[in-house]
C-alpha positions as CSV (number, residue, x, y, z in Angstrom):
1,X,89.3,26.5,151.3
2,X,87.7,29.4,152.9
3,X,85.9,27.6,155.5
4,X,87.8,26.9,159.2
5,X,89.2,24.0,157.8
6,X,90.5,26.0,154.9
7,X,92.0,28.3,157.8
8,X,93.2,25.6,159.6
9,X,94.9,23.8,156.5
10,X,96.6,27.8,155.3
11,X,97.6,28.3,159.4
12,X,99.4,24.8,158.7
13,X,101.0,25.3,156.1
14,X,102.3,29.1,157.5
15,X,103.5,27.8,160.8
16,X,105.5,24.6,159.0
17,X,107.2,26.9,156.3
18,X,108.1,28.9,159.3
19,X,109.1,26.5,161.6
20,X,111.1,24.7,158.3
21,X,112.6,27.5,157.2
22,X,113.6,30.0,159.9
23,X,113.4,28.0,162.6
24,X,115.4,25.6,160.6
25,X,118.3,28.3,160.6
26,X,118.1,30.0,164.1
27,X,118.7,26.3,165.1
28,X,121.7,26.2,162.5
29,X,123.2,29.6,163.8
30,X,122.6,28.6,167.1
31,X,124.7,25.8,166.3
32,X,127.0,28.0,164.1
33,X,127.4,29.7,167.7
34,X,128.5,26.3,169.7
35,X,131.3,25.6,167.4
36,X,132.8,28.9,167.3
37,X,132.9,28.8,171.2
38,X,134.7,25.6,171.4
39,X,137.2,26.3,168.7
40,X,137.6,29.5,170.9
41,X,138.1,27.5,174.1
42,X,141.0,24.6,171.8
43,X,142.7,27.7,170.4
44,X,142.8,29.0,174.0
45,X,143.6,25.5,175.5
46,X,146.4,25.0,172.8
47,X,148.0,28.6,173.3
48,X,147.8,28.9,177.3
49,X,150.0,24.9,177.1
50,X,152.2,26.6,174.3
51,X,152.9,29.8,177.1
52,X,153.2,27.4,180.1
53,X,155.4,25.4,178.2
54,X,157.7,28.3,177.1
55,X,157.3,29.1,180.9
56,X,158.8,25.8,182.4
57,X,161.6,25.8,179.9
58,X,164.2,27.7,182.1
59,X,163.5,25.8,184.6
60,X,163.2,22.5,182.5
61,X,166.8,23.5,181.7
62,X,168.0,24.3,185.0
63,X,167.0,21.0,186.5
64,X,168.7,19.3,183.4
65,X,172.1,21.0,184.4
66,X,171.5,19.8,187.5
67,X,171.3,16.4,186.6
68,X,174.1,17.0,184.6
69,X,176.0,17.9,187.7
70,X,175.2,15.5,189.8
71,X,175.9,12.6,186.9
72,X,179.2,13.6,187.0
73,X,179.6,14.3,190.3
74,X,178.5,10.4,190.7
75,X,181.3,9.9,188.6
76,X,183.9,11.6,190.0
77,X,182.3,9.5,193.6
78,X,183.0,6.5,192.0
79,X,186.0,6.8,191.0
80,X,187.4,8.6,194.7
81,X,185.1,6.0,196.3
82,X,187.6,3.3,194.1
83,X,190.7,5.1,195.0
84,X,190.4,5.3,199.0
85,X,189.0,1.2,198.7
86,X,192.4,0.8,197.4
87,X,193.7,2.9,200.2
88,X,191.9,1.4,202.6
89,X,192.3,-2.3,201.0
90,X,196.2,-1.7,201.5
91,X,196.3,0.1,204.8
92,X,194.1,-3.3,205.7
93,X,196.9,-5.3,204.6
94,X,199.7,-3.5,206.9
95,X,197.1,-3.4,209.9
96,X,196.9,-7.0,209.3
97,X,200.5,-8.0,209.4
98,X,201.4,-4.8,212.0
99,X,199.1,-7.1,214.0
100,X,200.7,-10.0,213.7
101,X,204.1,-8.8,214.8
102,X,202.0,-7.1,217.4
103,X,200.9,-9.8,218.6
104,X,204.2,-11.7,218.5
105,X,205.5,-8.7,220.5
106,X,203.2,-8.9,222.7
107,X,203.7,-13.0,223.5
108,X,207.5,-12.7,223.4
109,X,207.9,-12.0,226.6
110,X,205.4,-14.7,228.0
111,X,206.8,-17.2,226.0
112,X,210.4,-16.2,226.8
113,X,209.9,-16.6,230.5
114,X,207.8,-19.8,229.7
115,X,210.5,-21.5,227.9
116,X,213.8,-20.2,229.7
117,X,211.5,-20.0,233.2
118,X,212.7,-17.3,236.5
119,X,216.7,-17.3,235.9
120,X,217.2,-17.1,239.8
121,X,215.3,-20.0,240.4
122,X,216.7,-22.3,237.6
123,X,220.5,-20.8,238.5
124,X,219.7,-22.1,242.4
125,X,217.9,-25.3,240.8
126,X,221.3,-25.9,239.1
127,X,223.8,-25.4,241.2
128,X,221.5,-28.0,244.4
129,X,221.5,-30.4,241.5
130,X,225.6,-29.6,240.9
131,X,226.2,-29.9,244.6
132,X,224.2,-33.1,244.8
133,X,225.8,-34.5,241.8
134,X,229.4,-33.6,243.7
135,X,228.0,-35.7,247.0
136,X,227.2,-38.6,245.3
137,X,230.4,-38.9,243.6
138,X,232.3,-37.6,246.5
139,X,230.5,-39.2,249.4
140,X,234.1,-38.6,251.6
141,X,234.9,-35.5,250.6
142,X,231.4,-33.6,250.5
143,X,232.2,-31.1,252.6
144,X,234.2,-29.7,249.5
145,X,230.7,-29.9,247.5
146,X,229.7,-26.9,249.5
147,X,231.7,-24.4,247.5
148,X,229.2,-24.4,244.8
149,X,227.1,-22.5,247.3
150,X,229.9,-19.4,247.0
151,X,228.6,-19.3,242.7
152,X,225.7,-18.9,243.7
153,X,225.8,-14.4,243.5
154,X,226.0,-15.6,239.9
155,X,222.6,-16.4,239.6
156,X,221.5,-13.3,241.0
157,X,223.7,-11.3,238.5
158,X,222.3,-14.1,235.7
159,X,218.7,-12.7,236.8
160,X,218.9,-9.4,236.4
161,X,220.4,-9.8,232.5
162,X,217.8,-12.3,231.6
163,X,214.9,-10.0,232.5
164,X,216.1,-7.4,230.6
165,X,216.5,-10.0,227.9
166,X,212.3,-10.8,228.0
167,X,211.5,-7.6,228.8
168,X,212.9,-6.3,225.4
169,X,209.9,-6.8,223.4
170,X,207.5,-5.1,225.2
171,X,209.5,-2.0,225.0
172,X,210.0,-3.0,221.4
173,X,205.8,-3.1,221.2
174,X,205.2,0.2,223.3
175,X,208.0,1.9,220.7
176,X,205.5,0.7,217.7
177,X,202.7,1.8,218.9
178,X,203.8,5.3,220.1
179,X,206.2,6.2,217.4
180,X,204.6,4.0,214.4
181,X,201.1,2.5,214.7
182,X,199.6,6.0,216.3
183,X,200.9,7.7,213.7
184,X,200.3,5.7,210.5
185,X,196.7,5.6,211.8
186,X,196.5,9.6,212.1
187,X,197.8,10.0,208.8
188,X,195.0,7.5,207.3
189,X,192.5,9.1,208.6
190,X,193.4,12.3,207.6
191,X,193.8,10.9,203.8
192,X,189.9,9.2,204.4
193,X,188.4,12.4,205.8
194,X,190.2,14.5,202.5
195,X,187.9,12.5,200.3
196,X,184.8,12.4,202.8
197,X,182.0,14.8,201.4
198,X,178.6,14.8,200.7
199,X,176.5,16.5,197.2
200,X,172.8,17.3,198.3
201,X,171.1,19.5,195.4
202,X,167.6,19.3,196.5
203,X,164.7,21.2,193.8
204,X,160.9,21.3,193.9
205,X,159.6,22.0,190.5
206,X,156.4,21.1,189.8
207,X,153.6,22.4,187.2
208,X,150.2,20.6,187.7
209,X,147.4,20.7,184.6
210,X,144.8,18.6,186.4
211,X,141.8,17.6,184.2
212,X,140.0,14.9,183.6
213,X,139.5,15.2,179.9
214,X,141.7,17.3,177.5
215,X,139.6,20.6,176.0
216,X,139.0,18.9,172.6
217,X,136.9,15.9,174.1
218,X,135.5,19.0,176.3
219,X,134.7,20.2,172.8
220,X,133.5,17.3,171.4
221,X,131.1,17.0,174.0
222,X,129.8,20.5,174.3
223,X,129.1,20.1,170.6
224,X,127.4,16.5,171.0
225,X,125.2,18.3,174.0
226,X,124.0,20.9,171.7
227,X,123.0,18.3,169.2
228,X,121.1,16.3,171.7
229,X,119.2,19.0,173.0
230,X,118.6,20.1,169.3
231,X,117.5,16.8,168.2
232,X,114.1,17.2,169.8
233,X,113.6,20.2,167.6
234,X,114.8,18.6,164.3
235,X,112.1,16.1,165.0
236,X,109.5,18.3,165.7
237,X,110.7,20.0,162.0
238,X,110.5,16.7,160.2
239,X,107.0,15.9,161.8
240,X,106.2,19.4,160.0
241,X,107.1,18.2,157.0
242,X,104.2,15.6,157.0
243,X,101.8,17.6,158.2
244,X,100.7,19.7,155.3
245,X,99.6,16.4,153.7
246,X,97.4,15.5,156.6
247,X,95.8,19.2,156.5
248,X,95.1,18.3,153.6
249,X,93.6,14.8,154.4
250,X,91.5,16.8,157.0
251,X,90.4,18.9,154.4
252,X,88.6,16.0,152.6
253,X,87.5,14.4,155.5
254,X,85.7,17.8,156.6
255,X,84.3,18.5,152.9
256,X,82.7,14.6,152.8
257,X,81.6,15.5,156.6
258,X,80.2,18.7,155.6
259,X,77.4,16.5,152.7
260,X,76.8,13.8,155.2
261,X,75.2,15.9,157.8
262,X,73.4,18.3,154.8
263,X,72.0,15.6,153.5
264,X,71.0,13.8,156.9
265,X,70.4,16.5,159.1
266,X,67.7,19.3,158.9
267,X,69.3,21.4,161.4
268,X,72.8,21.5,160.3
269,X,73.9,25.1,158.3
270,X,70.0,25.8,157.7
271,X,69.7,29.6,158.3
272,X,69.9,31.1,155.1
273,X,66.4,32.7,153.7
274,X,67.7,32.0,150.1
275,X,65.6,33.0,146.9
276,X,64.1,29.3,146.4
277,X,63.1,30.2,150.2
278,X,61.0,33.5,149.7
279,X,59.5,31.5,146.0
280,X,58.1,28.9,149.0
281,X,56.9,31.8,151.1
282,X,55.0,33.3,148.3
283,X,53.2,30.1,147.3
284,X,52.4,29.7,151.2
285,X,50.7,33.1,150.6
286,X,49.0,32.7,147.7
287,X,47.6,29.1,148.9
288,X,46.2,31.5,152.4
289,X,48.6,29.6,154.4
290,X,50.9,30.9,157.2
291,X,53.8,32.8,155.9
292,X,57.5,34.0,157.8
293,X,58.2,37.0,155.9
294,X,59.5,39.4,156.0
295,X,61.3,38.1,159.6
296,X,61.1,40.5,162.9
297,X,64.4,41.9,164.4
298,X,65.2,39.7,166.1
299,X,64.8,36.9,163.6
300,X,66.8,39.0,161.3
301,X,70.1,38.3,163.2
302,X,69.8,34.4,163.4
303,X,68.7,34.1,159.8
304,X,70.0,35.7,156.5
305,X,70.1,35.9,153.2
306,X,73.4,34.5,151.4
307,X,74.6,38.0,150.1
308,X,74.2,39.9,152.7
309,X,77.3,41.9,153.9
310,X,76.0,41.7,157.5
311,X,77.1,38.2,159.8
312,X,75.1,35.9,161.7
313,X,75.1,35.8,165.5
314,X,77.0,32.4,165.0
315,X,79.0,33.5,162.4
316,X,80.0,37.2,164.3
317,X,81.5,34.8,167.3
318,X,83.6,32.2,164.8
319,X,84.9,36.0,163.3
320,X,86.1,37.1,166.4
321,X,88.0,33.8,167.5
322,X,89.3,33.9,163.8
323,X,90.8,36.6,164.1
324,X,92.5,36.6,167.5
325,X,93.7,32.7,166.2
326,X,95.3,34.7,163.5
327,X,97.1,37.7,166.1
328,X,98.3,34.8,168.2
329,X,99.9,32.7,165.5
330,X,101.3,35.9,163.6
331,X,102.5,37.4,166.5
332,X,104.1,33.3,167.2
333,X,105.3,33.1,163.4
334,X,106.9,37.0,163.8
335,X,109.3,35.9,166.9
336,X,110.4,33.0,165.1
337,X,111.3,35.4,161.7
338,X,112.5,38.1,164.2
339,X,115.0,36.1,165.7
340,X,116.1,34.4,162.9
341,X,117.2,37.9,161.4
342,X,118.0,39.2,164.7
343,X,120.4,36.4,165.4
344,X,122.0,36.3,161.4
345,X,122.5,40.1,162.3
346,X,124.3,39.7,165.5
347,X,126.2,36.8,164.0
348,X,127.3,38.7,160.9
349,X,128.2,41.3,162.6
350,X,130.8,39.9,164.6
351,X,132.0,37.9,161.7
352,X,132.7,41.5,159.9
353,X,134.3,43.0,163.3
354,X,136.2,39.9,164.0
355,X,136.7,39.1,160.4
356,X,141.3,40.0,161.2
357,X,143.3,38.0,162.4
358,X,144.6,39.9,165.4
359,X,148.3,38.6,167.0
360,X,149.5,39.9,170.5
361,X,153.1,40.1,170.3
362,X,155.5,41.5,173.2
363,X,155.8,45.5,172.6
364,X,159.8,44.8,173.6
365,X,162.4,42.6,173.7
366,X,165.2,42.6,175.7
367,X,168.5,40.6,174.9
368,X,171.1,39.2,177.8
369,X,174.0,37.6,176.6
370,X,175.9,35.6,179.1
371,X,180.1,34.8,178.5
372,X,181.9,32.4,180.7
373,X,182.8,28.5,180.6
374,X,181.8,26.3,183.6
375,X,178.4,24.4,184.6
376,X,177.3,27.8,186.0
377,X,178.1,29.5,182.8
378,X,175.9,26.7,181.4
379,X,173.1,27.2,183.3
380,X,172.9,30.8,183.1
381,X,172.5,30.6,179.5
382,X,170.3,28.4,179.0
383,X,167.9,30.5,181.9
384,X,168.8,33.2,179.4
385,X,168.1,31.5,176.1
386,X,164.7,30.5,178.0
387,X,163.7,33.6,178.6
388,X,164.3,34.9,175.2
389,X,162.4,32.4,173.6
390,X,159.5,33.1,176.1
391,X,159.5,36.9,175.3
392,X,160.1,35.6,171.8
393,X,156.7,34.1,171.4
394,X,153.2,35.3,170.1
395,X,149.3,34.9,170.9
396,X,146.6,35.0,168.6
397,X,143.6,36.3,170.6
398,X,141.6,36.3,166.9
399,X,141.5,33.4,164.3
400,X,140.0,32.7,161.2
401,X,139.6,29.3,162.1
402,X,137.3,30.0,164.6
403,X,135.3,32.7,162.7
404,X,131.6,32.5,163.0
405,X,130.1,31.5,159.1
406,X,126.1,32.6,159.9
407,X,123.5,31.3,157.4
408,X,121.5,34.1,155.3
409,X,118.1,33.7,155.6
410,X,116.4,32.6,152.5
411,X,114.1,35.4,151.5
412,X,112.3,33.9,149.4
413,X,110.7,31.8,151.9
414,X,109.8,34.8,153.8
415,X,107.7,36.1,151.0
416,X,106.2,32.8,150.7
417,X,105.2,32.8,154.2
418,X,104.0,36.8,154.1
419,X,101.8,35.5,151.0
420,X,100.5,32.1,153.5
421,X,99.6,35.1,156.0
422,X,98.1,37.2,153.4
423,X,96.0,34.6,152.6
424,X,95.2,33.4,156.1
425,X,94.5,37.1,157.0
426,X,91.7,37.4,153.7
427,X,89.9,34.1,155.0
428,X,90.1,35.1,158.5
429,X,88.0,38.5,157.3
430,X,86.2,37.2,154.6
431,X,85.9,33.5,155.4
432,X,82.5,33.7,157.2
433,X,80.9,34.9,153.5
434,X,83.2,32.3,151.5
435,X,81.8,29.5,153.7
436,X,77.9,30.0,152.6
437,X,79.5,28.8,149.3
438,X,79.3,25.2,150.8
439,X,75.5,25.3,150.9
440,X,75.2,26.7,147.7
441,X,76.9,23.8,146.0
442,X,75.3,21.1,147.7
443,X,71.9,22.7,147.0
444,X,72.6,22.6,143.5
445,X,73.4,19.4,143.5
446,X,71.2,18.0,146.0
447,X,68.1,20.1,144.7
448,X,65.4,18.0,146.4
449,X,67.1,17.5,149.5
450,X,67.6,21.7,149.7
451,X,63.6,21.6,149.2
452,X,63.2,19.4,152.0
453,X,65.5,22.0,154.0
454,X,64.1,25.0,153.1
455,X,60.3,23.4,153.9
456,X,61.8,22.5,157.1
457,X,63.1,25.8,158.1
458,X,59.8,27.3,157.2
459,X,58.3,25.3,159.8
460,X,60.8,26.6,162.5
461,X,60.3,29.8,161.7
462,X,56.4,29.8,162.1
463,X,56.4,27.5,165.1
464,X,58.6,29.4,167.0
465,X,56.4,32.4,166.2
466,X,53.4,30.6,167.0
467,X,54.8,29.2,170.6
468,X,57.0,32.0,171.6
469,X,54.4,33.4,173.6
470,X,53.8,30.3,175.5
471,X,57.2,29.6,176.1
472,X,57.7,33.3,178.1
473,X,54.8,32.3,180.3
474,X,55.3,30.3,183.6
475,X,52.9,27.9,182.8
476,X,53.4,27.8,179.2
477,X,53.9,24.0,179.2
478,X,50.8,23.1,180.8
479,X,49.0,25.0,178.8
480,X,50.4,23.3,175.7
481,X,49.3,20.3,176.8
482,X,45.6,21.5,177.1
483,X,45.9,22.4,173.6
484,X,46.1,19.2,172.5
485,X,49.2,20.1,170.0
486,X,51.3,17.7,168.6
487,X,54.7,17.0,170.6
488,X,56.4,17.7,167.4
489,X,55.8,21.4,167.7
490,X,57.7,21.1,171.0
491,X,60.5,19.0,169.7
492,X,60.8,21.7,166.9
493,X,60.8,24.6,169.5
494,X,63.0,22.7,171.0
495,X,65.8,22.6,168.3
């Protein structure tokens, strides 16, 4: 537990209780945020239609008494439209047989001069075929025929009365048209133009609301937006959730990885100059062999006992990137606290400040009362009426339906994760002297294979001592070779 992978498996578990937790709820709050903004914008939507409505109603009301108007103006059309048909339908019907006589008139006079012919001529006509008639009957006595020619200033006087006579109706026609047709006509007209007139009541009213989707789809789709680019996160939390399990896997799998390489490699963790170590180093002694103790200064920092307080070179550099891993993901775990509770602060506190309802209502009314009878009467009062109703009406700038409800956050959890810290912190500082543990409880376990180790670091130890002059020197490799040493020496040095 106290090894890196111990850290690794605590920094785990911190950063998913964090993420779960108060991440969890800044993403609710956030969220919390969305929907009060678009029950703002509805409540805005459905008041500012409410107002325009109240607004178009005088004029709504106006343009209905103007239909009003003109519907019965229309009627009243129809009905004088009817009446001067009639008129006209009848004046027709004089015209018509006016025409006829006119027309009778106007032939009378041809045909009486067709049918009676010139009067002269026919009187002279009738008095050659008298005077013929005489001197054929009379053949001896025609001479007396020729007093028909004395009647004959009778025709002329004949003449002049039958041109009068067929002259008669065209004086009869001119006397129609001047003293009757001319005037009947006149008089028409004047009746057709009494009921000629023309009704043009032109308005331009128009209120346009152009959108392509009412405000609570607008809503609805700011509110599906925030989800989708939330979703991504809520994955990432649920991916969290999982993860503590595999630190834990990881854990294992480190711990078996940990006694496969002690128990195959020589190399691996062997720096400790334990007690079973100085026991070999005394036997070395008392058999006159080479011994490694005590170590020189410089040995002293690459190899130590267990229990010492002091660290290994190795060990001194995994400290130091322990503990600035630790800073970073405290300083990482503290922004995502920080603005949790920054966030449920803000939040709360505009749910306390806006917690009234607050209702703008006009400061005051005025009242216009209009008396009269007529369409204009009509439409005055129901401008006024309007009006009333519009000053009449009231706007809720704050609701409680739209009040922000922030989620607390859950305290407990942040003790839990201050504890997770805590401990992170303790293995961070104290880790490096937790982790020699490991070696302590393989070596009593594997007892024989810890001799083997310790036989093999005393071997290290001496050949380093025993070549580290030759290995300063330029030619220290040659000269090796003229030894005649074994190349294991060199594959130790080496290690």
């Amino acid at each position: 537990v106290f090894t890196e992978e111990g850290k690794m498996m605590v920094m785990m578990l911190a950063l998913c209780l964090t993420v779960q937790g108060p991440g969890t709820n800044l993403l609710h709050n956030v969220s919390q945020v969305a929907k009060a903004l678009s029950c703002g914008a509805e409540l805005a939507q459905n008041q500012t239609a409410e107002r325009l409505q109240r607004a178009k109603e005088p004029l709504l009301n106006v343009q209905r008494k103007i239909k009003e108007i003109g519907q019965n103006t229309k009627v009243l059309a129809d009905r004088v439209r009817k009446f001067v048909r009639s008129i006209i339908d009848s004046t027709r019907h004089v015209a018509r047989s006016l025409r006829n006589v006119w027309l009778w008139l106007s032939k009378a006079g041809s045909i009486c001069n067709r049918e009676l012919g010139d009067p002269l001529t026919s009187c002279i006509r009738y008095m050659d075929k008298t005077k013929d008639r005489c001197e054929r009957a009379l053949p001896l006595f025609f001479h007396i025929c020729y007093v028909v020619h004395g009647f004959k200033v009778i025709c002329g006087m004949i003449s002049a009365l039958a041109f009068m006579f067929c002259t008669i109706p065209r004086y009869i026609q001119i006397f129609i048209r001047t003293n009757v047709a001319s005037p009947l006509t006149d008089a028409l007209n004047r009746v057709r133009a009494e009921f000629e007139f023309n009704i043009s009541v032109v308005h331009h009213f128009s209120v346009n609301l152009n959108a392509s989707k009412s405000l609570g789809q607008v809503s609805a789709d700011m509110m599906e937006a925030v989800q989708h680019h939330m979703e991504p996160y809520h994955h990432v939390l649920e991916l969290f959730s999982y993860i503590s399990f595999l630190a834990i896997l990881f854990l294992c799998y480190q711990a078996i990885r940990y006694r496969r390489r002690y128990l195959r490699d020589d190399t691996f963790d062997n720096v400790y100059i334990t007690r079973r170590f100085v026991e070999m180093d005394l036997r070395c002694a008392e058999q006159g062999k080479p011994t490694v103790l005590p170590l020189s200064a410089r040995e002293r920092g690459r190899y130590i006992p267990p229990g010492a307080l002091w660290l290994s070179k190795v060990e001194r550099r995994q400290y130091g990137l322990q503990l600035f891993g630790f800073l970073r993901h405290t300083l990482l775990g503290f922004s995502i606290i920080l603005a949790d509770y920054t966030i449920f602060w803000l939040l709360d506190l505009f749910r306390h400040q806006l917690s009234a309802e607050i209702t703008a209502r006009a400061p005051s009314t005025m009242t216009i009362t209009v008396n009269g009878t007529g369409y204009t009467s009509e439409i005055y009062q129901d401008l006024v009426s309007a009006f009333n109703a519009l000053q009449e009406g009231e706007v809720t700038v704050l609701s409680q339906v739209c009040l922000i409800q922030p989620v607390e956050p859950d305290h407990t959890t942040y003790i839990t994760i201050g504890i997770l810290y805590g401990i992170w912190l303790f293995i961070s500082v104290f880790g490096s002297y937790m982790a020699r543990l490991r070696r302590a409880v393989c070596a009593a376990y594997f007892p024989s294979r810890e001799q083997e180790r310790l036989a093999y670091l005393h071997n290290i130890i001496r050949a380093r001592r025993e070549w580290a002059v030759f290995a300063l020197r330029r030619v220290g490799t040659r000269r090796l070779a003229d030894t005649g040493t074994s190349r294991l020496f060199l594959i130790l040095i080496s290690r």
